[in-house]
C-alpha positions in Angstrom: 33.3 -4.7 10.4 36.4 -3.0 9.1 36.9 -1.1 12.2 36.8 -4.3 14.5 39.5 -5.8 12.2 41.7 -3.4 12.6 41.2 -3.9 16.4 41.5 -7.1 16.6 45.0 -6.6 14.7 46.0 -3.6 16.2 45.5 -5.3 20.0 47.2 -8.0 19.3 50.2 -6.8 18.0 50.1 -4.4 21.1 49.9 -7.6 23.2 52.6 -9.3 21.7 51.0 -12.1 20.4 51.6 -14.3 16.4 48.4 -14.8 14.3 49.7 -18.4 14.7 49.3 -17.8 18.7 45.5 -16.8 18.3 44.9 -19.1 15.6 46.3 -21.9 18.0 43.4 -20.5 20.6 41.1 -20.5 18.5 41.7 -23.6 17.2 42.3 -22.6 13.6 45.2 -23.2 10.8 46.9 -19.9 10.4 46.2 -19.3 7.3 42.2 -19.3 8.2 43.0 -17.0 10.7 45.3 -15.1 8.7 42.0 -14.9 6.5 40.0 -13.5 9.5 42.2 -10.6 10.2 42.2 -9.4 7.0 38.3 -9.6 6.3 38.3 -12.2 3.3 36.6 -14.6 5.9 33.3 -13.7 7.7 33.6 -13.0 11.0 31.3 -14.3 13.4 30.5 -12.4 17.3 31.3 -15.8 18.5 34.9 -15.9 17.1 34.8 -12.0 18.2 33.9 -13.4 22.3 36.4 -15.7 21.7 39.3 -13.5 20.5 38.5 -11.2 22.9 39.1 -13.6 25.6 42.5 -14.3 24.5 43.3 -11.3 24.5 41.8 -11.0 28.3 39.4 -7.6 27.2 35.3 -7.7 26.7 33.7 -8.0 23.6 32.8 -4.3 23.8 36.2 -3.2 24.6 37.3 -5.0 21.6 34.8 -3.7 19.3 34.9 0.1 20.6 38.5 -0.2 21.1 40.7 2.3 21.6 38.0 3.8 23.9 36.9 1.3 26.9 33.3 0.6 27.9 32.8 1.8 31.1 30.4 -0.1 33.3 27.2 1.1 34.9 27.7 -1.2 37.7 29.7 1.2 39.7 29.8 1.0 43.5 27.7 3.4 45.0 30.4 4.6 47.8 32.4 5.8 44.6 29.8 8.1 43.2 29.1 11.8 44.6 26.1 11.5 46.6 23.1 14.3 45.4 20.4 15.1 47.4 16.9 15.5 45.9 13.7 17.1 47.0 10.6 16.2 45.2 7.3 18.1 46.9 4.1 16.9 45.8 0.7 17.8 46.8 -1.8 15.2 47.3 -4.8 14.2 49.3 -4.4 12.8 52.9 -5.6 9.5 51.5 -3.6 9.2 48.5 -0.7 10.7 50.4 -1.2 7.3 52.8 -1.5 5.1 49.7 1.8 7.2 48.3 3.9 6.8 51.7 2.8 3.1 52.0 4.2 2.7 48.3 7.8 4.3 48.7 8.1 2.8 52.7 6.1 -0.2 52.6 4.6 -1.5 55.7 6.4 0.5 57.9 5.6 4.0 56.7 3.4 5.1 59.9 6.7 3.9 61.8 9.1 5.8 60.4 6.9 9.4 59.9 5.8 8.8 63.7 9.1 8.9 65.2 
């Protein structure tokens, strides 16, 4: 918890921005928020979402802060393309079963061509 304090003060003196200016978001007195900062109030992830937002980062870039969470959900034309061979030996009639698994109904179409 100590660590995310010192986030959450460090990034928002970085921003620019008053304890009374996040305490105004957050709809607190200063002091209270004063209170927050400095870890002699409890600190709830709800206030942490919602200081976060004010200062316009995620939650996990606030908590993991100065190193920034980098989403899974990348594009796939950005990533290098691998190709991959698998070779498996099967049975003609689990092969079918196989081939009807990975290409659906059209499996016979697409090995036929």
């Amino acid at each position: 918890m100590e660590s995310i304090l010192k986030n959450i003060k460090e990034i928002r003196i970085q921003k620019g921005l008053s304890q009374e200016f996040v305490a105004e978001k957050l709809n607190l007195a200063a002091s209270t928020y004063n209170l927050i900062e400095n870890g002699k109030r409890k600190l709830y992830y709800y206030t942490i979402l919602q200081i976060a937002n004010i200062f316009e980062i995620s939650a996990v870039d606030l908590i993991t802060w100065p190193e920034k969470y980098v989403s899974t959900n990348i594009e796939i034309d950005n990533l290098d393309k691998v190709k991959a061979s698998i070779t498996i030996e099967l049975d003609q009639h689990k092969k079918d079963q196989v081939l009807k698994l990975v290409f659906g109904k059209n499996s016979l179409e697409i090995f036929n061509k």
